[in-house]
C-alpha positions, 0 to 999 in steps of 0.5 A, a space after each residue: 310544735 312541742 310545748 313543755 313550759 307547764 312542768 316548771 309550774 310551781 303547781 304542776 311539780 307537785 304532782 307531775 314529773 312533765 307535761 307535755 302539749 303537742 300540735 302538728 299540721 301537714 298538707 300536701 297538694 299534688 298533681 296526678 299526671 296533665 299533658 300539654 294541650 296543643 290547642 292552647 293559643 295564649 301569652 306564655 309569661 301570663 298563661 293567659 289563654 285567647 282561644 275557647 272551645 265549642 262550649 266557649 271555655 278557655 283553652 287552658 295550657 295544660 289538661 290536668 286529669 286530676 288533683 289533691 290536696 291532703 291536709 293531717 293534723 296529727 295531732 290536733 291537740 296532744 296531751 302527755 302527763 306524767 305523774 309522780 306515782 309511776 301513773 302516765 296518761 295521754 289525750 290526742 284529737 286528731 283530724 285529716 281530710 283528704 280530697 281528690 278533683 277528678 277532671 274526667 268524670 267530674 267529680 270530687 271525694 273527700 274523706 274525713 277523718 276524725 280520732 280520739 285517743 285516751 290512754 293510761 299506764 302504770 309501772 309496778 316497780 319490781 314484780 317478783 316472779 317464779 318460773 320453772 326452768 327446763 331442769 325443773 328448777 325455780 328460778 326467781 326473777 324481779 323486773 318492773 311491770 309496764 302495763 297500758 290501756 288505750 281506748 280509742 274513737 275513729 270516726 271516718 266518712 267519704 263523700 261525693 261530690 258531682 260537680 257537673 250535676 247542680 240542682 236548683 236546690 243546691 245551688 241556692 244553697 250554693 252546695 254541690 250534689 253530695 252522695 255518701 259513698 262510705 264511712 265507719 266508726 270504729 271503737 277498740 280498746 287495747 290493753 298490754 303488759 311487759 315483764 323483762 325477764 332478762 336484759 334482753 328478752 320481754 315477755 309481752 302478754 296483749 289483749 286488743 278488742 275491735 268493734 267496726 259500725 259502718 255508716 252505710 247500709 250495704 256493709 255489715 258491724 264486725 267484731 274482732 278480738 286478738 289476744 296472746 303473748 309475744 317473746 322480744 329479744 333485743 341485740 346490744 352491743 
């Protein structure tokens, strides 16, 4: 879902060029393999079942090993704003969960996930710059400079939940026995700067800074920084 009737407020265009409000919503449920149980004794038009087995469950028609359902929202809330002065900034929440059923241990993992994204971005409208070509002259180029800066939050967590171990605890509680099995959070920051120095070719200097937490004990905190430049050249015809 796209919204962006707040541009036309009277308010709104002043100091913004748009804004924009986003929301998306997905989930998939999925089956990972089932075979045909042949002891199944039941109506077909009903899948009702008349036959149970030692421990006195139904039989059903279909053995299925295991099944998941994955739901995203991507985002949950997004905000794109857009300013007068060249200036643009965005805020998205995101959020996913992601469960598994396995029949044969009995057992379900969730995952969890949650992001935070803020976002900002100018345009210097055209820099002048001087480089020095192979023959040792200078060349004088003026090209806009794209810079942006995101800072970003993302939370995740998985965990167990064993359905056939049930305490007197949790079951008062009506809960199932939780076991966190892993989890991070992870903190980075990236920030980059485009200059086109022809039609075709862009020079892209970045720098990215990530910081990883985990949740458990039986993994370390990292750190990792990339920095460099990249050269873009782009075929039109």
């Amino acid at each position: 879902v796209n919204f962006d009737g707040l541009s036309n407020l009277p308010f709104a265009k002043k100091h913004f060029r748009s804004i924009s409000l986003r929301h998306s919503y997905k989930a998939v449920y999925s089956v990972g393999n089932y075979v045909s149980n042949y002891e199944y004794n039941g109506d077909v038009a009903t899948v009702a079942s008349y036959t149970r087995d030692l421990q006195n469950n139904f039989i059903p028609r279909n053995d299925i090993a295991s099944a998941s359902l994955n739901e995203t929202f991507a985002p949950l809330i997004g905000l794109d704003l857009m300013f007068l002065n060249s200036l643009s900034a965005r805020f998205e929440m995101r959020k996913s969960r992601n469960i598994i059923l396995g029949m044969g241990n009995l057992q379900m993992t969730e995952n969890n996930t949650s992001d935070y994204i803020v976002g900002l971005g100018y345009v210097f409208n055209q820099v002048p710059l001087k480089i020095k070509t192979f023959g040792g002259d200078q060349k004088r180029l003026q090209s806009d400079l794209k810079v942006n800066a995101d800072f970003s939050i993302r939370d995740s967590k998985t965990l167990i939940r064993r359905v056939g171990e049930v305490t007197e605890d949790t079951q008062q509680q009506n809960q199932l026995p939780v076991q966190a099995s892993a989890g991070q959070n992870v903190m980075s920051v990236k920030l980059s700067a485009d200059y086109k120095l022809s039609s075709n070719f862009t020079l892209t200097v970045f720098f990215d800074r990530i910081v990883n937490t985990p949740f458990v004990s039986t993994s370390y905190k990292s750190y990792n920084t990339n920095f460099g430049f990249s050269m873009r050249f782009t075929l039109i015809q």
